[in-house]
C-alpha positions, 0 to 999 in steps of 0.5 A: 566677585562673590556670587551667592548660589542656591542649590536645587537638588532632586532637579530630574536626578540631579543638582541645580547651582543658580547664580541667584543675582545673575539670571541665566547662569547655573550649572547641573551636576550629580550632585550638589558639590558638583554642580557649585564646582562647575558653576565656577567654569559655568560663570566663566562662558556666561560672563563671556556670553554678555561681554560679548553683547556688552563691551561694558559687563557689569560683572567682574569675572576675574576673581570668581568666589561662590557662595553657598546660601541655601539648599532646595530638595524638590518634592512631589505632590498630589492633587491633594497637596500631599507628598508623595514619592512618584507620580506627583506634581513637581515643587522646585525651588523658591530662594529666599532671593526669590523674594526680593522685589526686581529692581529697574537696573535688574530688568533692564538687563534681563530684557537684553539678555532675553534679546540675545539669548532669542537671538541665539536660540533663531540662529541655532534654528535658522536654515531648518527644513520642517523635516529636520524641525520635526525628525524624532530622536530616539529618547527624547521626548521632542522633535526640534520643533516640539522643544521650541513649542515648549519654550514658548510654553512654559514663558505663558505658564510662568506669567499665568503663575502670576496671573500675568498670562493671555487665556490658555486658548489664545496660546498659538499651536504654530511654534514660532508664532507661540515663541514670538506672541508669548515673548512679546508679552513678557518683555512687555510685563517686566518693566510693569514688574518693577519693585513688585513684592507679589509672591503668590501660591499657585498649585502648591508651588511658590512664585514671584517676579524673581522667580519667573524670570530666573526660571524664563532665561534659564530655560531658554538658555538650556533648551538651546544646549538641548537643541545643538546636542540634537543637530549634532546628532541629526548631522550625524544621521546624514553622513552617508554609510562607508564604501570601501 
């Protein structure tokens, strides 16, 4: 099975390799050569994540070939939607895939993804005291709790691209309720979505359905990565000091 990739580099010092018709499957590297190397081990754990979900993948996993299609160098900008070297806006990817309107099979199967990949990132969670939720790990930016808020988050601001989203007001503080009220939207948009061909600039940047989805459940996916990392590290802070 051939699986067309696009490649973001300059992604926070790094590449991106996306399976562009497969969302939620994308591998990191130092580069652009390594990242398509490891989507290749990536596709094997995501293929595995579905059948897992669905007895009857829709992907052939066995005989797995990538395929280059096209590169993306991310860029800032200013206020003024000029380049800039530091302290700008960031301008991620946009595929020429990304235009492609999303068909009815394609959403049917990102709402069951987005139902599993929820249901991974609660039970990654679950059992948490708001002491563990909310301790502090030294540099990183959040808490536990602060990466579930910003899940949350950035699912409204990828709808409010398309002007899709709830006024920012209404958006909740409480992480859960933001989780629950945000996702709930989106999996009320997208069968609105289908065969849509609306691109729209927003901010310099470039979005579409496509877009917004590919974006969605690669964050979740990776936030829940983030999340496991920092328990084995909060675990680790409990393992009480050698007495000889």
């Amino acid at each position: 099975m051939i699986f067309r990739v696009g490649i973001e580099n300059n992604n926070e010092g790094r590449s991106v390799a996306w399976a562009l018709e497969h969302p939620g499957c994308f591998a990191y590297g130092p580069n652009a050569n390594a990242a398509e190397e490891n989507l290749s081990r990536t596709i094997q754990v995501y293929a595995t994540w579905i059948l897992k979900h669905e007895p009857f993948t829709w992907l052939n996993f066995e005989e797995v070939e990538t395929q280059v299609e096209e590169n993306w160098d991310v860029y800032l900008i200013n206020d003024e939607f000029d380049k800039v070297e530091k302290d700008g806006y960031s301008v991620d990817s946009f595929f020429r895939h990304d235009w492609k309107p999303l068909t009815a099979v394609e959403i049917q199967r990102a709402l069951k993804m987005l139902t599993w990949s929820r249901a991974d990132l609660l039970k990654t969670v679950e059992g948490l005291s708001d002491e563990e939720l909310n301790q502090t790990y030294l540099g990183e930016r959040w808490s536990i709790n602060g990466i579930l808020g910003h899940i949350g988050g950035a699912e409204w601001w990828y709808l409010d691209r398309l002007g899709l989203a709830f006024p920012r007001q209404e958006v909740p503080e409480e992480s859960f309720t933001r989780l629950e009220k945000v996702r709930a939207l989106l999996k009320a948009t997208l069968p609105t979505l289908e065969g849509s061909k609306q691109v729209v600039g927003v901010d310099g940047e470039i979005w579409s359905s496509r877009k917004a989805l590919r974006r969605a459940l690669w964050h979740e996916r990776d936030h829940i990565e983030h999340i496991r990392k920092l328990l084995k590290e909060l675990a680790g802070m409990k393992i009480p000091p050698f007495k000889p």
